[in-house]
C-alpha positions as CSV (number, residue, x, y, z in Angstrom):
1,X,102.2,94.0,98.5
2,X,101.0,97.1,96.9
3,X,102.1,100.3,97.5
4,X,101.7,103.9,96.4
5,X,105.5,105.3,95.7
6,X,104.9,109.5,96.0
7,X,107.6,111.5,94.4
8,X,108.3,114.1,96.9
9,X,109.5,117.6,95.6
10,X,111.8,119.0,98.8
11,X,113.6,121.4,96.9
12,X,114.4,123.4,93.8
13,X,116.9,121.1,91.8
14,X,119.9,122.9,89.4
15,X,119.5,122.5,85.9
16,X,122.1,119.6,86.0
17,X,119.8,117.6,88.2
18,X,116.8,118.2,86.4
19,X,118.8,116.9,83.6
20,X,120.1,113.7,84.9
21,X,116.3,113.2,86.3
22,X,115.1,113.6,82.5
23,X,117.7,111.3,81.1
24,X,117.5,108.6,83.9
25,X,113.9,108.2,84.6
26,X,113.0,106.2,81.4
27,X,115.4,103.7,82.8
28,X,113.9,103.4,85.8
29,X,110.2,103.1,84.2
30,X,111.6,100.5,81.4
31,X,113.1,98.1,84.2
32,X,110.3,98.2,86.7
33,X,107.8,97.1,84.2
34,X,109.9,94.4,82.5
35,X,110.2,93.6,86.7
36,X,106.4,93.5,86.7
37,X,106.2,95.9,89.6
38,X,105.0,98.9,87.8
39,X,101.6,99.0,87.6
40,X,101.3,102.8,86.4
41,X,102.7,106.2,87.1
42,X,102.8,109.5,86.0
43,X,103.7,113.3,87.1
44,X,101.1,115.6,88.7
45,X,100.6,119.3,87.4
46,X,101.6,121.4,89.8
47,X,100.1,122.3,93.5
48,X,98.7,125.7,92.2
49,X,96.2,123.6,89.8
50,X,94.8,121.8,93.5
51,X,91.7,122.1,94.4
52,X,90.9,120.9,97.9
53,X,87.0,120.2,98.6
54,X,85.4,120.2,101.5
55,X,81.7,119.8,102.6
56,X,80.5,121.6,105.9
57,X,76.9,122.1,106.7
58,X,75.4,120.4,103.4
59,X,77.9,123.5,101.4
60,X,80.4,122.5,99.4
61,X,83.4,125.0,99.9
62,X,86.4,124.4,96.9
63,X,89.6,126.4,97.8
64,X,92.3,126.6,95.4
65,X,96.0,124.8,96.4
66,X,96.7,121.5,98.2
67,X,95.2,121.0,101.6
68,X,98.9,121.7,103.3
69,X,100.3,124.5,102.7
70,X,104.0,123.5,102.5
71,X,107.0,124.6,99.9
72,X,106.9,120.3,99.5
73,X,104.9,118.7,97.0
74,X,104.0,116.1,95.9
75,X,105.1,115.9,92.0
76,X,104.0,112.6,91.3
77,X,102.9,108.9,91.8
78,X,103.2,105.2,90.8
79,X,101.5,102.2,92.2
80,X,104.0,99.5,92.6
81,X,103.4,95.7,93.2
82,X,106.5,94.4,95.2
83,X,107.3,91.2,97.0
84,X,108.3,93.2,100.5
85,X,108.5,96.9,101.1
86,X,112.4,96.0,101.6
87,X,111.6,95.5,97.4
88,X,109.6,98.7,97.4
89,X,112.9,100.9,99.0
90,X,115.0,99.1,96.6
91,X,112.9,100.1,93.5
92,X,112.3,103.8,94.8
93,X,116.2,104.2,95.5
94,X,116.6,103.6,91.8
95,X,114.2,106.3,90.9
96,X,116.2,109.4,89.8
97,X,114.1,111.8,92.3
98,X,115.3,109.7,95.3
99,X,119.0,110.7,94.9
100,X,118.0,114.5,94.4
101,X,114.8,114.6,96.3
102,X,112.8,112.2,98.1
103,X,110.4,109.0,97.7
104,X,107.6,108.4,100.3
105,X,105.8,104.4,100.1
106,X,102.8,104.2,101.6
107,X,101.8,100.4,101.6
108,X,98.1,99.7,100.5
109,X,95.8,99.4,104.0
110,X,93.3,96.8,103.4
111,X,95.3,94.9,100.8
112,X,91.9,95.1,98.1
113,X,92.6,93.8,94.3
114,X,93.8,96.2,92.4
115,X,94.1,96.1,88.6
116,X,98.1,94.7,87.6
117,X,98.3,97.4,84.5
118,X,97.0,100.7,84.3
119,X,97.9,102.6,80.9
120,X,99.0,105.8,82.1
121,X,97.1,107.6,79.6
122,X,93.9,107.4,81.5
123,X,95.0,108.8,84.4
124,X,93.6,111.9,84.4
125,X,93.0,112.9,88.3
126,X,93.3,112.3,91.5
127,X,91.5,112.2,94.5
128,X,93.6,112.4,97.6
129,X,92.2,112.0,100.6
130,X,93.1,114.2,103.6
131,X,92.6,113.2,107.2
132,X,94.2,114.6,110.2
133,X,93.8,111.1,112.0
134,X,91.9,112.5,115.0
135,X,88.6,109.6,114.9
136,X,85.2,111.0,115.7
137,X,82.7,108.6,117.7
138,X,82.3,104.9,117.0
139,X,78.8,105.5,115.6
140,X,80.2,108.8,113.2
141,X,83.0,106.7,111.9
142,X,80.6,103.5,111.2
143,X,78.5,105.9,109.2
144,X,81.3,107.1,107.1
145,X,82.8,103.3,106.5
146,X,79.1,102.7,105.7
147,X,79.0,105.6,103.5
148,X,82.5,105.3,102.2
149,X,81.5,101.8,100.8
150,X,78.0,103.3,98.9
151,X,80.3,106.2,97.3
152,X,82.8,103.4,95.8
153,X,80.1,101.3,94.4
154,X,78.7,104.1,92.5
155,X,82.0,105.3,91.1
156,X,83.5,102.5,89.9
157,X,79.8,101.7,88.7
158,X,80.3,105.0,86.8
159,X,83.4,104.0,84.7
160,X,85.6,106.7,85.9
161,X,87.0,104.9,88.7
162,X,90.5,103.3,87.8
163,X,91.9,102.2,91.0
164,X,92.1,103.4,94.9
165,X,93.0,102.6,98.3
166,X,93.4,103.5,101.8
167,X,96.9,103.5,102.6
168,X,98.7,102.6,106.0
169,X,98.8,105.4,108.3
170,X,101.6,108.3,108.1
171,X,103.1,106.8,111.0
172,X,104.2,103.6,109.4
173,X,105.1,105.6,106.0
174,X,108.6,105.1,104.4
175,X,110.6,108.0,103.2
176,X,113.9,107.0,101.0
177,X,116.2,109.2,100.0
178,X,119.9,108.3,97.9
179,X,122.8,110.8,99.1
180,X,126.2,110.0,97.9
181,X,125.2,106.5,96.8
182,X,123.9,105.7,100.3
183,X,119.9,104.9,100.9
184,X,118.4,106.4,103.9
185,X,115.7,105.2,104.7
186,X,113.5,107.4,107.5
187,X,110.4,106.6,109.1
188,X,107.1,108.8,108.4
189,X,105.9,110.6,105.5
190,X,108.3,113.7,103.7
191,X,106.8,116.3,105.9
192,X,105.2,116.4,108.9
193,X,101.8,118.2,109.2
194,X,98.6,117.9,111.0
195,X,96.9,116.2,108.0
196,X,98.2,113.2,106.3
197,X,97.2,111.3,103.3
198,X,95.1,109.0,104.4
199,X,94.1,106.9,100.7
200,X,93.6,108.0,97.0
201,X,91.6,107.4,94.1
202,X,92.8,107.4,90.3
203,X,90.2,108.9,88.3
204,X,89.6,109.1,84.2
205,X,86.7,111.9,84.2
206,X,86.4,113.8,81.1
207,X,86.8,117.1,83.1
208,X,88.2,118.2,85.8
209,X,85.3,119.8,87.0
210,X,83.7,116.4,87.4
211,X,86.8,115.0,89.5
212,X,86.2,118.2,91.7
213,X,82.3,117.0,91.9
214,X,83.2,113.3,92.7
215,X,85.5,114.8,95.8
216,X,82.4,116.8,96.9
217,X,79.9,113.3,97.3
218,X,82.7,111.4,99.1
219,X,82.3,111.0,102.8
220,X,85.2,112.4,103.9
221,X,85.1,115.8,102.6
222,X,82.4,116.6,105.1
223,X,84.6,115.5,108.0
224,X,88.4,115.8,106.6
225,X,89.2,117.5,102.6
226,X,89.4,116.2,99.8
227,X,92.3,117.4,97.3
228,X,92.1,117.1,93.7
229,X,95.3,117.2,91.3
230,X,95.3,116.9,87.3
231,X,98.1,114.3,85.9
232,X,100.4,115.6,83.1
233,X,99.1,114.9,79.5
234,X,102.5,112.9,78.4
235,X,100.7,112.3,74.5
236,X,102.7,114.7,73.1
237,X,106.2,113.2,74.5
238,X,104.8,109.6,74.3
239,X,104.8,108.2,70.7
240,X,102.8,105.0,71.1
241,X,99.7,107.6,72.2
């Protein structure tokens, strides 16, 4: 089972926390790969850097900030390869955000290949794809799985493409959260809006002007949005770079 593990910022976090985070996260990294269920990961720059695209009447309209306007964020991402999701809660309650913040698993939809190692340092961007689950006619929605499919080939013909997915729908998302040394597991995604994440893509462009262009030629941005996030260049913390 794949599944995409979304750090979830709820909350401003004391400098304590933040440092407990810093100091325990390597850990957590450094066990989940020797585990073989950490495919990749990384942090997101912040929400402010978003750009969500949309595509109405053949124009392309970019607005800065993520597609829901929320004080939560989503700060970051891995993919995980589990045996069970009940594997997947275990591994996210061990992640230093759970116990402070939260942890969302969305398992993978269609259960496609995906790669078993991504080096982190070619994630660059991602393309997160914004539905508000409301389906438009049986003939609209076969055009846009049609359509979907012709956008895939070409980007992973392009070399940018590094891995992506639809995910399981909001409704049967996993939030985990560690309080006092006690998982809670809740049912749904972190916060509840309209639109929901509804897949991703994991993108190695050599700008992030081209990410932004990829998001305007996908299907769903002229029906849903399309929000694009930068990763976090880690070379100058990460020595093997």
């Amino acid at each position: 089972m794949k599944v995409l593990q979304l750090i979830c910022i709820e909350r401003d976090t004391t400098d304590e926390e933040n440092a407990v985070m810093r100091n325990e996260v390597d850990g957590w990294v450094q066990d989940t790969i020797s585990r073989r269920v950490n495919i990749t990961g990384k942090p997101l720059a912040g929400p402010d850097t978003a750009k969500t695209v949309r595509v109405r009447n053949g124009q392309t309209l970019i607005s800065d900030g993520p597609f829901a306007d929320t004080k939560e964020f989503i700060g970051g991402l891995d993919l995980l390869e589990c045996e069970s999701l009940d594997e997947a809660i275990e591994v996210a309650a061990k992640h230093p955000v759970s116990w402070f913040n939260a942890i969302e698993l969305r398992p993978f939809r269609d259960g496609r290949d995906a790669p078993q190692f991504i080096d982190h340092r070619k994630l660059q961007q991602i393309l997160m794809v914004c539905i508000n689950g409301v389906p438009e006619t049986p003939e609209v929605e076969a055009t846009i799985e049609r359509d979907c499919k012709a956008w895939r080939e070409q980007i992973e013909q392009s070399g940018v493409h590094l891995a992506g997915e639809a995910v399981v729908n909001a409704s049967e998302a996993k939030t985990v959260r560690v309080r006092d040394g006690q998982t809670i597991v809740s049912d749904g995604p972190f916060v509840e809006t309209d639109e929901f994440l509804g897949g991703f893509d994991l993108l190695n462009c050599d700008t992030f002007e081209e990410a932004v262009g990829w998001a305007a030629k996908h299907p769903i941005a002229r029906f849903h949005q399309i929000e694009v996030r930068r990763f976090v260049d880690l070379s100058s913390m990460d020595p093997s770079a």
